[in-house]
MISETI-96625 format. One record per residue (C-alpha): residue in three letters; x, y, z. Coordinates in Angstrom, 1 decimal. Layout:
<recs>
+------+--------+--------+--------+
! type !      X !      Y !      Z !
+------+--------+--------+--------+
!  ala !      X !      Y !      Z !
...
+------+--------+--------+--------+
</recs>
This chain:
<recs>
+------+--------+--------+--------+
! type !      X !      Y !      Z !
+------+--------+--------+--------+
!  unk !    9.2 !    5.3 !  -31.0 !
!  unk !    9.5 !    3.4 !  -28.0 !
!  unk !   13.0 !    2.6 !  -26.3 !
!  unk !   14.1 !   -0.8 !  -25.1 !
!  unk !   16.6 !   -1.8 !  -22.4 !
!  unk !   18.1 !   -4.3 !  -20.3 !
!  unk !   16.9 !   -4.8 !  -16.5 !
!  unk !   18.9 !   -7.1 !  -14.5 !
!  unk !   17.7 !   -8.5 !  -10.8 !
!  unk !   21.2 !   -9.6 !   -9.0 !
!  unk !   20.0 !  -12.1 !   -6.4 !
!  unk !   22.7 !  -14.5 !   -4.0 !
!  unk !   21.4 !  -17.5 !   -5.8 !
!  unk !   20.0 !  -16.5 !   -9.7 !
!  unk !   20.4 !  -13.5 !  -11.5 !
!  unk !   17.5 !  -12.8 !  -13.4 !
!  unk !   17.8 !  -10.3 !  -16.9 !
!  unk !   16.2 !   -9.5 !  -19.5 !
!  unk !   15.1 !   -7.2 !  -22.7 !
!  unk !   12.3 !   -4.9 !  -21.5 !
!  unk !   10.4 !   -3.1 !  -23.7 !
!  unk !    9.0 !    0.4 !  -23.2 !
!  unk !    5.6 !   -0.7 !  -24.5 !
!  unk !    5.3 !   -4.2 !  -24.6 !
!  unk !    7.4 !   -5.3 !  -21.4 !
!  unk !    9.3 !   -8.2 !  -20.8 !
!  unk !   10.4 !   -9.7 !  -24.5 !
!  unk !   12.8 !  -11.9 !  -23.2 !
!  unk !   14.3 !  -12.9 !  -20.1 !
!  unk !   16.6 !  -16.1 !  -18.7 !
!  unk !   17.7 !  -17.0 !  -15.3 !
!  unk !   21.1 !  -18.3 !  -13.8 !
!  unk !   23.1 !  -19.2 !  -11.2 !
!  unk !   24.8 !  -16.8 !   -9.3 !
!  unk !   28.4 !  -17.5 !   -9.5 !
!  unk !   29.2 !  -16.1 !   -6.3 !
!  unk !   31.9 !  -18.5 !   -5.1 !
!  unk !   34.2 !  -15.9 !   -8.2 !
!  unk !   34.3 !  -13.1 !   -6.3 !
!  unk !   33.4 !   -9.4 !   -7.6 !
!  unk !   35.6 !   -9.9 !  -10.4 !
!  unk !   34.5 !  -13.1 !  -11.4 !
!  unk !   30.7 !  -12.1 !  -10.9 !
!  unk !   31.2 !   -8.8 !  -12.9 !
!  unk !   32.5 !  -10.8 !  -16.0 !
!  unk !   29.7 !  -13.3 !  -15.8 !
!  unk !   27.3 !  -10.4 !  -16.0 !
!  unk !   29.0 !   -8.6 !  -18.7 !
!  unk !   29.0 !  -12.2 !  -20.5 !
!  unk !   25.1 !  -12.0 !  -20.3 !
!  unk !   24.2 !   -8.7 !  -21.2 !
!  unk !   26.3 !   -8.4 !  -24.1 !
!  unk !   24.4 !  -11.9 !  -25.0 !
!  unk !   21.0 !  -10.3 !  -24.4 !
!  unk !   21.6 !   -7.2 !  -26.5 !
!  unk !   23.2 !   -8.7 !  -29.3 !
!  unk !   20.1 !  -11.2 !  -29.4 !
!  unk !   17.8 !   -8.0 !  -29.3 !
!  unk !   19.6 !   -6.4 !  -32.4 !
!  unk !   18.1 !   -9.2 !  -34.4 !
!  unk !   14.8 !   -7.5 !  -34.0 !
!  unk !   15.5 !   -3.9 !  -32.4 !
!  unk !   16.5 !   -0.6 !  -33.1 !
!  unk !   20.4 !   -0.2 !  -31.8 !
!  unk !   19.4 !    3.9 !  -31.6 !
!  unk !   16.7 !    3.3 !  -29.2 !
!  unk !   18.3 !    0.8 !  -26.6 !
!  unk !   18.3 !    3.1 !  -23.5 !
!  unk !   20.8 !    1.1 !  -21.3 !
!  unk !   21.2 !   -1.6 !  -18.7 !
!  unk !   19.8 !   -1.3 !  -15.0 !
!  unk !   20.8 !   -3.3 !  -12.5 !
!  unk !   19.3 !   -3.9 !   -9.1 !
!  unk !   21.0 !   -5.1 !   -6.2 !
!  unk !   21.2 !   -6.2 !   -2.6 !
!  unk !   22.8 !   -3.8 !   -0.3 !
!  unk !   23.2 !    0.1 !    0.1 !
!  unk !   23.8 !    1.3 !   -3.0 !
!  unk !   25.1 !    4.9 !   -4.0 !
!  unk !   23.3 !    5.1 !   -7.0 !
!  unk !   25.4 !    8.8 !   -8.0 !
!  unk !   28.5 !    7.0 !   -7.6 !
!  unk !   27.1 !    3.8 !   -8.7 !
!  unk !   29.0 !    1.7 !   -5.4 !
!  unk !   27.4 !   -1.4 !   -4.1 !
!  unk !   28.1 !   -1.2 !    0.3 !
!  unk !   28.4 !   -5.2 !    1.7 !
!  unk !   25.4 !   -6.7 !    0.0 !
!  unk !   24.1 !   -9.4 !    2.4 !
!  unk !   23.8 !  -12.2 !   -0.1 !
!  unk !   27.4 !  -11.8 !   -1.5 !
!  unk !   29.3 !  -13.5 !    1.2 !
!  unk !   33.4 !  -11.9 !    1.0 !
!  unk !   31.9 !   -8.3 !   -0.7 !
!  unk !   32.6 !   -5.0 !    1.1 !
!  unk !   32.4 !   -1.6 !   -1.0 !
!  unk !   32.8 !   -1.8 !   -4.4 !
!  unk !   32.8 !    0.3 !   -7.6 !
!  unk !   30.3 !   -2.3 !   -9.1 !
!  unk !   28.1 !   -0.1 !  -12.4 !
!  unk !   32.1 !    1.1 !  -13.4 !
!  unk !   33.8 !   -2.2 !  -12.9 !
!  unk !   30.8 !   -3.8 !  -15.5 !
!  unk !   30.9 !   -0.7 !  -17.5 !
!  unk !   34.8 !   -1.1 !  -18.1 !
!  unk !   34.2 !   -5.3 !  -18.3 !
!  unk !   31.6 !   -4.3 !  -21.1 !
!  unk !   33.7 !   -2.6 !  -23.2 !
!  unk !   37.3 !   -4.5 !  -22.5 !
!  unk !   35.8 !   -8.0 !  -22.4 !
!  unk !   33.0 !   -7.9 !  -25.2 !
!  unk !   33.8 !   -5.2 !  -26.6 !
!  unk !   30.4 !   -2.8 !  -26.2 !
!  unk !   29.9 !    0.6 !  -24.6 !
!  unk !   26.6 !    0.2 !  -22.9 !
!  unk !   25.3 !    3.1 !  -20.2 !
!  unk !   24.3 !    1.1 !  -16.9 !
!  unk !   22.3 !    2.3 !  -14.0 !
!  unk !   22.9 !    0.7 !  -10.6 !
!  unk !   20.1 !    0.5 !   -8.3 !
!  unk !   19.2 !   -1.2 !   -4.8 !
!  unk !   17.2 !   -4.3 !   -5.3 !
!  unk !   14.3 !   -3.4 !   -3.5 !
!  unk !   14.2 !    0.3 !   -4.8 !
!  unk !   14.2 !   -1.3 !   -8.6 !
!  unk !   11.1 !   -3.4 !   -7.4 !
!  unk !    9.0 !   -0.4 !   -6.1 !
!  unk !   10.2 !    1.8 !   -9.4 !
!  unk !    9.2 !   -1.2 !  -11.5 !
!  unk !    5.6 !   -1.4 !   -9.7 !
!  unk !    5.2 !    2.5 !  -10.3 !
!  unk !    5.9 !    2.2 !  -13.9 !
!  unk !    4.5 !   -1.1 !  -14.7 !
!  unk !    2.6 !   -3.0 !  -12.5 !
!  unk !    0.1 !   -2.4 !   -9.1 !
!  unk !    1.4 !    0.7 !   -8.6 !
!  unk !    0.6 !    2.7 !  -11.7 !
!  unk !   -2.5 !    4.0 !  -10.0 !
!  unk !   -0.5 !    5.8 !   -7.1 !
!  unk !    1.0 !    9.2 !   -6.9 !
!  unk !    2.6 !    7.9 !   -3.2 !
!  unk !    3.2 !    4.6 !   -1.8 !
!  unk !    5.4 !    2.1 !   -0.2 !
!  unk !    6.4 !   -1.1 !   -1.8 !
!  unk !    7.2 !   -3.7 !    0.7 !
!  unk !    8.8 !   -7.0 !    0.0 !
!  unk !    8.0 !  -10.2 !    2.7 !
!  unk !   10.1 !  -12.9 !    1.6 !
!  unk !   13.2 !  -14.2 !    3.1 !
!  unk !   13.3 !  -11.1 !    4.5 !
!  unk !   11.4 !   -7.8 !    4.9 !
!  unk !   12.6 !   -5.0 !    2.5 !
!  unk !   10.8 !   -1.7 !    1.0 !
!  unk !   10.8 !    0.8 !   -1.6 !
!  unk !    9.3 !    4.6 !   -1.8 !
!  unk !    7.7 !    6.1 !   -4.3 !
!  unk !    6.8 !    9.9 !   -3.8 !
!  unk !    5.3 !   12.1 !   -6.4 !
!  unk !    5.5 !    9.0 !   -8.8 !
!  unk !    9.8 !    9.1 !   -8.3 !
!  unk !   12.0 !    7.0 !   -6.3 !
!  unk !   12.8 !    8.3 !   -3.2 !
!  unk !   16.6 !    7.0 !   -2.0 !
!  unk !   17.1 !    9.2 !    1.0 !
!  unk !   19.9 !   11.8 !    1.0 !
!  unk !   22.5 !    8.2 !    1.8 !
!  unk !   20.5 !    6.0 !   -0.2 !
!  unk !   19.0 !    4.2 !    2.5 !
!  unk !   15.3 !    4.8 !    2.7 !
!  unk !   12.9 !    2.6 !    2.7 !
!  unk !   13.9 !   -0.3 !    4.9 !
!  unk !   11.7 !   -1.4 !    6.4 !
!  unk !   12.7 !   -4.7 !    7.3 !
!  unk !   15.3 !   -2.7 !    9.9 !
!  unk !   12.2 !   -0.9 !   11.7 !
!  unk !   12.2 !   -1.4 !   14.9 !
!  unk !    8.8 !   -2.9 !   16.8 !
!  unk !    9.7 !   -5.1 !   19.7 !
!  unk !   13.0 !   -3.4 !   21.4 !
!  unk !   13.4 !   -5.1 !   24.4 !
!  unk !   12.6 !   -8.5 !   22.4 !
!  unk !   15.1 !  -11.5 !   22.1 !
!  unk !   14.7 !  -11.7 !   18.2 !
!  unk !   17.7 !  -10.1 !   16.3 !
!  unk !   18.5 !   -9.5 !   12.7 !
!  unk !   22.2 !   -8.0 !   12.0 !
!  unk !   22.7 !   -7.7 !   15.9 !
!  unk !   19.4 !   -5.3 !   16.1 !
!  unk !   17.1 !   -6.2 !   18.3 !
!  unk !   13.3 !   -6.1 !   17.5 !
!  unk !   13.3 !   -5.8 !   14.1 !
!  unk !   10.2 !   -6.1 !   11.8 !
!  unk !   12.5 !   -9.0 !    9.8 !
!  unk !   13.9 !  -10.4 !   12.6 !
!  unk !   10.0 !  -11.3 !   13.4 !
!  unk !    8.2 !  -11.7 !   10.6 !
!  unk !   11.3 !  -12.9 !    7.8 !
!  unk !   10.5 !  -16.6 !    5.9 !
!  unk !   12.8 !  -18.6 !    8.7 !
!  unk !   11.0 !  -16.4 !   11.8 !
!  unk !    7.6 !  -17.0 !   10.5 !
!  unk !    8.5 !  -21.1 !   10.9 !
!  unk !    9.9 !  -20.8 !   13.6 !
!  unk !    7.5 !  -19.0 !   15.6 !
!  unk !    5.1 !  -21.9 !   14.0 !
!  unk !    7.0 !  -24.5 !   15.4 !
!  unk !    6.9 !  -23.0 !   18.8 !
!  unk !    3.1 !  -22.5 !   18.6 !
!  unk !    3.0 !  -26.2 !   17.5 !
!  unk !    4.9 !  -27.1 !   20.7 !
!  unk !    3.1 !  -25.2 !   22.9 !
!  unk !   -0.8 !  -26.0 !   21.9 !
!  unk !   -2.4 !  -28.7 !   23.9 !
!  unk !   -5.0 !  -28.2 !   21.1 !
!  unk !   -2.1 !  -29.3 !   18.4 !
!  unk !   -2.7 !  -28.0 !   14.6 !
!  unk !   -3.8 !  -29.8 !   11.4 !
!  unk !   -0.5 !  -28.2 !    9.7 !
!  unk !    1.3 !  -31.5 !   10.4 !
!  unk !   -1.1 !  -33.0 !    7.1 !
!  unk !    0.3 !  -30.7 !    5.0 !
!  unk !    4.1 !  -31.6 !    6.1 !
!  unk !    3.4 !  -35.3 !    6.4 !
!  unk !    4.0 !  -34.6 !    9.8 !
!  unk !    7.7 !  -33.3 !    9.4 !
!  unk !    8.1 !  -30.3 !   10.6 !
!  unk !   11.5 !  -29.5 !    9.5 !
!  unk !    9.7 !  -29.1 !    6.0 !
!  unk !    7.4 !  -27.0 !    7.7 !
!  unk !    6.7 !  -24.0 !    5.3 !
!  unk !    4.5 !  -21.2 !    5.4 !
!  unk !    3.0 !  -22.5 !    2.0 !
!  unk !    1.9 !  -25.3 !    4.7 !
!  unk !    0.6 !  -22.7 !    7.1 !
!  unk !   -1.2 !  -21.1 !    4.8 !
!  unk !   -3.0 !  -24.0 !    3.2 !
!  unk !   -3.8 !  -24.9 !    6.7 !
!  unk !   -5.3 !  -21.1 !    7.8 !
!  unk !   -7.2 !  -21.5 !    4.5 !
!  unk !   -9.4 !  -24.8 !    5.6 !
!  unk !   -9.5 !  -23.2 !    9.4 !
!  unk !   -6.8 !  -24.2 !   11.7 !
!  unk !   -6.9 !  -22.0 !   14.4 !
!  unk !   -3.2 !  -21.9 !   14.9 !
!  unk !   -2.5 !  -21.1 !   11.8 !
!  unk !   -5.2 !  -18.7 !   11.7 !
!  unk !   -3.6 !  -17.0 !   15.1 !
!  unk !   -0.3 !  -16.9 !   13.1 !
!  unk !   -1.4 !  -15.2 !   10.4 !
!  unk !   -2.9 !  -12.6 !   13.1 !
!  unk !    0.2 !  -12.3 !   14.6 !
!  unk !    2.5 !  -11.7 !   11.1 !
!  unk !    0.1 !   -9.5 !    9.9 !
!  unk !    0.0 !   -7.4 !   12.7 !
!  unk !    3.7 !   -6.8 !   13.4 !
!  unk !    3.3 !   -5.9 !    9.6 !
!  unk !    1.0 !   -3.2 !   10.3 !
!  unk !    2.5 !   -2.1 !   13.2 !
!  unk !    5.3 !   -1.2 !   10.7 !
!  unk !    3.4 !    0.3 !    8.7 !
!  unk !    1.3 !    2.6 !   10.8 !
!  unk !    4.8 !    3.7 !   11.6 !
!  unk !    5.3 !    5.0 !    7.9 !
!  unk !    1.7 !    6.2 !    8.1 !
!  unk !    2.5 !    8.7 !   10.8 !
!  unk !    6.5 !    9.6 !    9.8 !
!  unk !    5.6 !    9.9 !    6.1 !
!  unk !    1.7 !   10.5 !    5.7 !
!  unk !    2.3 !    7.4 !    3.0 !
!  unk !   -1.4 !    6.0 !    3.0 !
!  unk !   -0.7 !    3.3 !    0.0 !
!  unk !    1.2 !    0.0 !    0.3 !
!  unk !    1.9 !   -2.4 !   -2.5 !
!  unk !    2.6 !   -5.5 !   -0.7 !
!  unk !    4.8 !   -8.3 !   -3.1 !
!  unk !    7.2 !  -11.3 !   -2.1 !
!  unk !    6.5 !  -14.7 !   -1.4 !
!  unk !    5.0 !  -14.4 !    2.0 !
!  unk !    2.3 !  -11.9 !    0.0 !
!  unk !    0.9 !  -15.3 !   -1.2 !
!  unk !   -1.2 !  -15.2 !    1.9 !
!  unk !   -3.0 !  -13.1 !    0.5 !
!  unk !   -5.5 !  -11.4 !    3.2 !
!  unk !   -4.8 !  -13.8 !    6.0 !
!  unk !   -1.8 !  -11.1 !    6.1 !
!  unk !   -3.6 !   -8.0 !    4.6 !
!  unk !   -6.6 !   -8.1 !    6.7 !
!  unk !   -5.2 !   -8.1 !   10.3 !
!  unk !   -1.7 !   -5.4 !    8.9 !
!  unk !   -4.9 !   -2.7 !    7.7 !
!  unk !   -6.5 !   -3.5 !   11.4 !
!  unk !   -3.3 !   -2.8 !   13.0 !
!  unk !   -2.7 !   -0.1 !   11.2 !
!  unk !   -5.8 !    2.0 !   11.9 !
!  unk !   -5.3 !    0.6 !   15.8 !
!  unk !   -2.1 !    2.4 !   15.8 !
!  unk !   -2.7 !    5.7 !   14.1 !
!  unk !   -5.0 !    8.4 !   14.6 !
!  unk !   -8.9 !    8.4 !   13.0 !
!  unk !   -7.5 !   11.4 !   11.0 !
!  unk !   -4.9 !    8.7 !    9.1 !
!  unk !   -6.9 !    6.2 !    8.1 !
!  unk !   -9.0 !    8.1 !    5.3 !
!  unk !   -7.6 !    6.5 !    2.2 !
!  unk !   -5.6 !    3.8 !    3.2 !
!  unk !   -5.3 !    0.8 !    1.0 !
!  unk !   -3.3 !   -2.3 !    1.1 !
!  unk !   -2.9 !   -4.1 !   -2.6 !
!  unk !   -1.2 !   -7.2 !   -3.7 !
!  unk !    1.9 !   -6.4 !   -6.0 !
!  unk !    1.1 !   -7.7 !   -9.8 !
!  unk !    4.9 !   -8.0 !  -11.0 !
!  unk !    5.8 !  -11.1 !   -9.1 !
!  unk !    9.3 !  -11.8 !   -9.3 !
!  unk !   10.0 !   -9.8 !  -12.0 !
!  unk !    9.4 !   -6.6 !  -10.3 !
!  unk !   13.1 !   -5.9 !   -9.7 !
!  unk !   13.5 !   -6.8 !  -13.7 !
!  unk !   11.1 !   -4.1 !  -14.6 !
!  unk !   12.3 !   -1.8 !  -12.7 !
!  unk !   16.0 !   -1.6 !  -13.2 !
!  unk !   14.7 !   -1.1 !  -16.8 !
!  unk !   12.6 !    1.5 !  -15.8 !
!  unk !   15.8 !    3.2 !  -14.2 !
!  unk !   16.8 !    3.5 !  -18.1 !
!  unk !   13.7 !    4.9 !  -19.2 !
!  unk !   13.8 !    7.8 !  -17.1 !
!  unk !   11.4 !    6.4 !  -14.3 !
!  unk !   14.0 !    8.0 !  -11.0 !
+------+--------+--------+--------+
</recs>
């Protein structure tokens, strides 16, 4: 019989859960606001409050003896032995905290349920859930990477999760391509997100906008606003042929790949699964990232290599936490 479980994606804004089957996927799933103005306490009893709602909903129509658990993915290092969350970025006021215990003990003194729960790093539940369920299935080894508001990653080796001996691995985002450059993200300099993150990718836009005596038919898709400028905008634009947004593309794309070509020599990873909101672009990213790559790696790396568009969406991190449950670490 196949086991069901409960996969939560904690995000600063919504947190995202729901019942995940072993077979069937996603049976439910609801999204809310992220009541992060209440502190760790205050956010731990809001998510107790939801997954007690979600399982007792799923008893209607599940077997009790085959719920595996709750996962739970979120931002920031996470010591997934210990289950301790380390200063999550998009939980202004957090520092180190005993989060999977604190929602374990909430669980059973507030609602009155003893429920296992896995805690995972956001990014890392978003590769796992790619390997199990979505674009991933088909690889033995790959990186996931996330382009959104920022740049994050995920490794799967030998079809596990690999965390790195502090839980750590996979950043990508924090890889370092421009040293000596004045971008910055966390007082680092030269990061891949401080480059190539939502907010860089406009502005680098703007200043290209700026600085083109040739201009850019962008400012139709922005009724000429450009502090709505988006890269939705930039895209549409790169898709009917504007040059600047063509060369944009170029440019994100390749500080992608040089990334990349990175993990390609360090790691011998060959496979990417790219996902996020920036992924949208489809191959006006792809295209020049696999041209950088084999640029910046030897002829003997580049047998193999493939770049594919993540098929969860934004319920990767869902999927996966559940997966953690399932035995999928």
């Amino acid at each position: 019989m196949s086991r069901w479980a409960i996969g939560i994606d904690l995000g600063g804004t919504a947190i995202k859960a729901s019942v995940v089957h072993e077979e069937r996927g996603i049976l439910t799933e609801r999204s809310v606001a992220t009541e992060i103005a209440s502190g760790p306490a205050g956010l731990v009893a809001q998510l107790a409050s939801i997954i007690a709602d979600l399982y007792r909903d799923a008893l209607r129509t599940l077997d009790p003896a085959l719920f595996a658990g709750t996962g739970f993915g979120a931002p920031g290092a996470v010591d997934a032995e210990k289950g301790v969350l380390s200063y999550p970025p998009n939980l202004p006021g957090w520092t180190i905290y005993p989060l999977r215990d604190a929602l374990r003990n909430c669980l059973k003194d507030a609602e009155h349920l003893e429920i296992p729960v896995t805690l995972e790093n956001d990014a890392n539940a978003a590769a796992l859930g790619e390997a199990v369920f979505g674009a991933g299935r088909k690889f033995r080894d790959f990186l996931l990477v996330t382009l959104g508001t920022g740049v994050g990653g995920g490794i799967i080796l030998n079809r596990k999760l690999y965390r790195g001996p502090n839980g750590t691995a996979g950043e990508l985002g924090f890889m370092i391509v421009d040293f000596e450059g004045p971008s910055q993200h966390a007082g680092i300099r030269g990061t891949i997100e401080s480059l190539i993150g939502k907010e860089q990718i406009v502005s680098l836009a703007r200043r290209m906008i700026e600085e083109s005596p040739q201009g850019s038919s962008v400012g139709s898709f922005c009724n000429h606003d450009y502090t709505t400028l988006s890269p939705r905008h930039l895209e549409k634009a790169a898709l009917e042929g504007d040059e600047l947004s063509l060369a944009l593309w170029n440019r994100v794309g390749s500080i992608l790949g040089v990334g990349l070509a990175s993990v390609v020599a360090l790691m011998d990873i060959r496979k990417f699964v790219i996902g996020g909101g920036i992924s949208a672009a489809g191959n006006l990213v792809f295209t020049p990232a696999l041209e950088q790559i084999r640029r910046s790696t030897l002829p003997s790396m580049h047998e193999g290599l493939e770049l594919v568009p993540a098929s969860l969406g934004n319920k990767a991190g869902m999927y996966g936490a559940a997966a953690l449950c399932f035995g999928g670490t």
